[in-house]
C-alpha positions in Angstrom: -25.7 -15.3 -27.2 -24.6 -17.1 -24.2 -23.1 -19.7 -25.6 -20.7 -17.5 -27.3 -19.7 -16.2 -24.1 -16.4 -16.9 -22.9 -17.0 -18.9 -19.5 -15.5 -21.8 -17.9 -17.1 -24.8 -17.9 -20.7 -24.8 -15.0 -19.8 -21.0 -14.5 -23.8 -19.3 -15.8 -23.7 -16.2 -17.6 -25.3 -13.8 -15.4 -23.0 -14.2 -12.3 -24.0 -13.2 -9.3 -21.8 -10.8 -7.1 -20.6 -14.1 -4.8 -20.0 -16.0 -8.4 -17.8 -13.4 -9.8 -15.2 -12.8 -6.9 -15.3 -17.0 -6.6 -14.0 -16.8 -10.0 -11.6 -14.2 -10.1 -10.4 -15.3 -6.7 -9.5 -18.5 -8.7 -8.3 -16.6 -11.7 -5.8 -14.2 -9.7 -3.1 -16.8 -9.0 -2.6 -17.7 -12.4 -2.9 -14.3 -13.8 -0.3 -13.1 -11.3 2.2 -16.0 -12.4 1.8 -15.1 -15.8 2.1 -11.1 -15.8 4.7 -11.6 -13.8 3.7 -10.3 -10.6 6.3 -10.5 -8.6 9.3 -9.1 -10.4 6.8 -5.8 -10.4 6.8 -6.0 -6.5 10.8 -5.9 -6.6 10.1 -2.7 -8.4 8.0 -1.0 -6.0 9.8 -2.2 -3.3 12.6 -0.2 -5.0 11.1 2.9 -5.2 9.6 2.0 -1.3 12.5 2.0 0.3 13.9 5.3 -1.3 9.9 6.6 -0.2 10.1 5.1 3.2 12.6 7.3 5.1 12.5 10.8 3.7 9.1 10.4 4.2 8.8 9.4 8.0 11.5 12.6 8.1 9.0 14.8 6.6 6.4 13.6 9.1 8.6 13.3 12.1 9.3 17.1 11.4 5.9 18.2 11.2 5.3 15.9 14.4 7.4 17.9 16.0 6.3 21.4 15.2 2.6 20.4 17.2 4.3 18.5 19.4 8.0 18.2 20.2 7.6 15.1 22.4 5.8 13.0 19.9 8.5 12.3 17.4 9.2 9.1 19.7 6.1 8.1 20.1 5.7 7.7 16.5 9.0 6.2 16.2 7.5 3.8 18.7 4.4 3.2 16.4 6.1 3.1 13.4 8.4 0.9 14.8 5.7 -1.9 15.7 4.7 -2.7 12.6 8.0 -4.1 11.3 9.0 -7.5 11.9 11.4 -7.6 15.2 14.3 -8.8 13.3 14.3 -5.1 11.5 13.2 -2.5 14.1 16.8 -1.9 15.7 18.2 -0.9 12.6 14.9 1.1 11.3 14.6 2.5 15.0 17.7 3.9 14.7 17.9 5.4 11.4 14.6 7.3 12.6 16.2 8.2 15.9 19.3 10.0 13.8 16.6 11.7 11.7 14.7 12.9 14.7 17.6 14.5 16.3 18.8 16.1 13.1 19.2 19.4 14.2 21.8 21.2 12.4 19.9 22.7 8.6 17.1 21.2 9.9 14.6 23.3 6.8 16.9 22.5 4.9 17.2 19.1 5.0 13.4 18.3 5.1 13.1 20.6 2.1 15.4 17.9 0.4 13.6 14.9 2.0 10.5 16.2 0.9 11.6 16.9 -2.4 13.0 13.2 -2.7 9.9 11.3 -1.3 7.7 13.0 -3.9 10.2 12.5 -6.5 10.3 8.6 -5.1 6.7 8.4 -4.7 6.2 9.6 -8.3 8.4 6.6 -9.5 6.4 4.4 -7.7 2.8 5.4 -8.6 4.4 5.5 -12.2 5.4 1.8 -12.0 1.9 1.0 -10.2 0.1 2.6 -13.3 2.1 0.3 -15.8 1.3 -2.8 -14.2 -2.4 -2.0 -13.5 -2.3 -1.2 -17.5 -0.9 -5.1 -18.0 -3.3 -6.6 -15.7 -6.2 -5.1 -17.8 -4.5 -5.5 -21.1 -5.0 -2.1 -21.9 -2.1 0.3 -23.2 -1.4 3.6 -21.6 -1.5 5.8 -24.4 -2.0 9.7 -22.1 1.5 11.9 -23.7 3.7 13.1 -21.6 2.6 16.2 -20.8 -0.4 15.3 -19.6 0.7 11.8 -17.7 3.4 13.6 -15.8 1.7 16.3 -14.1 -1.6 13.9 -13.0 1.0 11.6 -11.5 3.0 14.6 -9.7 -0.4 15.2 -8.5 -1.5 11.9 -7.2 2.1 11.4 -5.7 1.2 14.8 -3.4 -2.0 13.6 -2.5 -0.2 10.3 -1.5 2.6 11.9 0.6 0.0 14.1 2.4 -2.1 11.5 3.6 1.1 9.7 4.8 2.1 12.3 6.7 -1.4 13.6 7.8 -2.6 9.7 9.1 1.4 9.4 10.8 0.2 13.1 12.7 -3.6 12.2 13.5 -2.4 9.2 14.9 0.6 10.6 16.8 -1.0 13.7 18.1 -5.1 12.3 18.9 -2.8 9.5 21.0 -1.7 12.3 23.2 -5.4 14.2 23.2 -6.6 10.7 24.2 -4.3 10.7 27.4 -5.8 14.3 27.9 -8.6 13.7 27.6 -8.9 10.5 29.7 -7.4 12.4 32.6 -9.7 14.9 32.3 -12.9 13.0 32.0 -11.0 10.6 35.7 -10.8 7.4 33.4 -7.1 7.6 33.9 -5.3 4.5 32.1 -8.8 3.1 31.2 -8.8 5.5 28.2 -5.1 5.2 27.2 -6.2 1.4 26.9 -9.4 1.9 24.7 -7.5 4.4 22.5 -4.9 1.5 22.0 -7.3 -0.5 21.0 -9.0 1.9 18.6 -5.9 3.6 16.9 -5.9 0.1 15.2 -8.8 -0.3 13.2 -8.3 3.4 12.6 -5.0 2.6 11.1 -6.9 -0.1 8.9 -9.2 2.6 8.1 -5.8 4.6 6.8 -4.1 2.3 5.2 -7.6 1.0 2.8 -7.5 4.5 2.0 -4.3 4.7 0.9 -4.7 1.6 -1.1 -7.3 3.1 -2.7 -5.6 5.9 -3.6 -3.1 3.5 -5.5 -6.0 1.7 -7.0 -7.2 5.2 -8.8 -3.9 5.6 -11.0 -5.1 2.5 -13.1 -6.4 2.7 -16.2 -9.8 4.4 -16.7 -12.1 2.1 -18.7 -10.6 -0.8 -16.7 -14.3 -1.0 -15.7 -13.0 -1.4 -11.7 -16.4 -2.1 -10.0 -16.5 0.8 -6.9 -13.3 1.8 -7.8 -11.4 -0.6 -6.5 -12.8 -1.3 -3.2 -13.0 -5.5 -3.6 -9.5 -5.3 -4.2 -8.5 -2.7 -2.1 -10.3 -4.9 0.8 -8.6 -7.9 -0.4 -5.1 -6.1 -0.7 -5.1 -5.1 3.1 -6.9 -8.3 4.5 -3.6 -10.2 2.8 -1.1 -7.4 4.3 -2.2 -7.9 7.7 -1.8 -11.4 7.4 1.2 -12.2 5.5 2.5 -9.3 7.3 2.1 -11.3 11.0 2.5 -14.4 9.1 6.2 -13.3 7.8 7.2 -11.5 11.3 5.9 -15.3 12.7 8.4 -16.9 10.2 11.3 -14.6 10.9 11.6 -14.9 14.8 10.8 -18.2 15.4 13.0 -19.7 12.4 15.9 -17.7 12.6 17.4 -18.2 8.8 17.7 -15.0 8.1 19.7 -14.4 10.8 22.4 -17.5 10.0 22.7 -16.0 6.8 23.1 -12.9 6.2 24.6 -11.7 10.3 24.7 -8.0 10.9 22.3 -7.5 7.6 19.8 -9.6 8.8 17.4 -7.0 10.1 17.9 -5.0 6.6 16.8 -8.0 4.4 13.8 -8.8 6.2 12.8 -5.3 6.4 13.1 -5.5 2.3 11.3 -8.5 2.4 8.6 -7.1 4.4 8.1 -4.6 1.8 8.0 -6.9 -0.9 5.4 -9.0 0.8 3.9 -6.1 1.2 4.0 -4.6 -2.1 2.9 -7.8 -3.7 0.0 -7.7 -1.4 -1.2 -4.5 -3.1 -0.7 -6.0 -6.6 -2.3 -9.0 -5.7 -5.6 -6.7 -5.0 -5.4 -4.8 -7.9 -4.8 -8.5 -9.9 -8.2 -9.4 -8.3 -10.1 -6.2 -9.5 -8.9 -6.7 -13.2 -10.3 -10.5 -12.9 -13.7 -9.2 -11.8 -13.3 -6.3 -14.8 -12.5 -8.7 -17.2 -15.6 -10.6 -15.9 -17.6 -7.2 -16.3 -16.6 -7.1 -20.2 -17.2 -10.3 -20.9 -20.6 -9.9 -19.7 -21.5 -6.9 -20.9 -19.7 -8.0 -24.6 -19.9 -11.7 -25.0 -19.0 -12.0 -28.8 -15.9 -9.6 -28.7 -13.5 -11.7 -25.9 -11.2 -10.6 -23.9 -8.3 -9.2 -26.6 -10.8 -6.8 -28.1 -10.7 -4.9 -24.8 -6.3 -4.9 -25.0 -6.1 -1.7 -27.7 -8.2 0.4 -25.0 -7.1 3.5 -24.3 -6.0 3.8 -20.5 
């Protein structure tokens, strides 16, 4: 039987756990070039940018029913983790939103309505291309695809909004408390240092999130969490590496003028969005590497007619 096993050449059989993410770490490149990974991240970054701001409204409104100081402050946050070149223009399309006052309901009853309706889209288009990875067709009807989306695509926007409030509001319970307890500026300095692995924490959940629309026989090991570690590991640093890129050359800003700050902001969510694929990539290798183990003599294609 093992010689019938699909393997490349000095790869053994029974892999170990460091075996199997050396050879799907080699395998994801390739994969990605050939399922066309990155038109898919145009998609999503599509459907991001018509997510991104009616979401941070949703959030900056219920900010500012706990606390109506704090919408700038998570301005501010939200703000630092664009590249420079695009925070005046982002910074001030949040700033108009924040001092929307006029229909106020109603216009986060819209905004709300959109981002889900956007965020649906999105997890729709994640789904398909997690299908492709694994070779595996999506075969759920309508009726009952459309509803379990609608549900994720809640569950997406609520943790949005909750980790943008938890990390708004404990900020200002950490100044609090700090005066309270006499540290003073001391704990303002150790919260700013904590909010940002708790923000890692946040974002590998939502990642994961993401990961759990693909297909369900796609034999994922832990649900995604190898990929899901991989897809923010690569975020943070193409995300610094990019920002790096676009201050210190300056090209973006010789070509495109007054729009500069709006294309790398797109950019940034490309990178970004193919950071996330480029996980889930890398947890198909390792569940292709799972069927192939566990069914040497069937291949890879008899695994593509599976339902998802």
């Amino acid at each position: 039987m093992p010689e019938e096993l699909p393997t490349e050449p000095g790869v053994p059989t029974a892999r170990s756990v460091p075996a199997q993410w050396t050879v799907a770490l080699r395998r994801t490149p390739v994969s990605m070039w050939r399922d066309d990974i990155d038109h898919w991240s145009a998609a999503l970054t599509y459907y991001s940018v018509l997510a991104v701001f009616p979401t941070l409204f949703v959030a900056l409104s219920v900010v500012g029913l706990a606390d109506p100081g704090a919408g700038q402050e998570l301005i501010g946050q939200v703000s630092a983790l664009l590249p420079a070149e695009s925070r005046g223009e982002v910074t001030t399309t949040l700033h108009d939103l924040a001092q929307e006052r006029s229909s106020a309901w109603l216009v986060t009853v819209v905004g709300g309505l959109s981002a889900l309706v956007s965020a649906y889209n999105y997890l729709s288009v994640f789904r398909r291309v997690q299908h492709a990875m694994h070779g595996l067709v999506d075969r759920r009807p309508p009726w009952r695809a459309i509803p379990r989306t609608l549900l994720w695509a809640l569950g997406l926007l609520a943790l949005l909004v909750g980790s943008a409030t938890v990390l708004v509001l404990t900020s200002g319970a950490a100044r609090t408390i700090g005066r309270l307890l006499g540290f003073g500026e001391a704990g303002t300095t150790a919260w700013n240092l904590l909010k940002w692995p708790l923000l890692v924490v946040l974002v590998t959940g939502l990642v994961l999130v993401l990961f759990r629309t693909g297909p369900a026989d796609g034999g994922v090991p832990a649900r995604g969490v190898p990929g899901g570690a991989l897809a923010v590991l690569l975020w943070l640093v193409a995300s610094a590496a990019f920002a790096l890129y676009a201050s210190g050359v300056g090209t973006y800003n010789r070509l495109y003028g007054s729009l500069a700050g709006i294309i790398v902001f797109l950019v940034w969510l490309w990178v970004s969005n193919l950071s996330l694929l480029t996980g889930a990539q890398f947890n198909a290798e390792l569940a292709l590497l799972a069927r192939e183990e566990r069914a040497p003599a069937a291949g890879p294609e008899e695994g593509a007619e599976a339902v998802g």
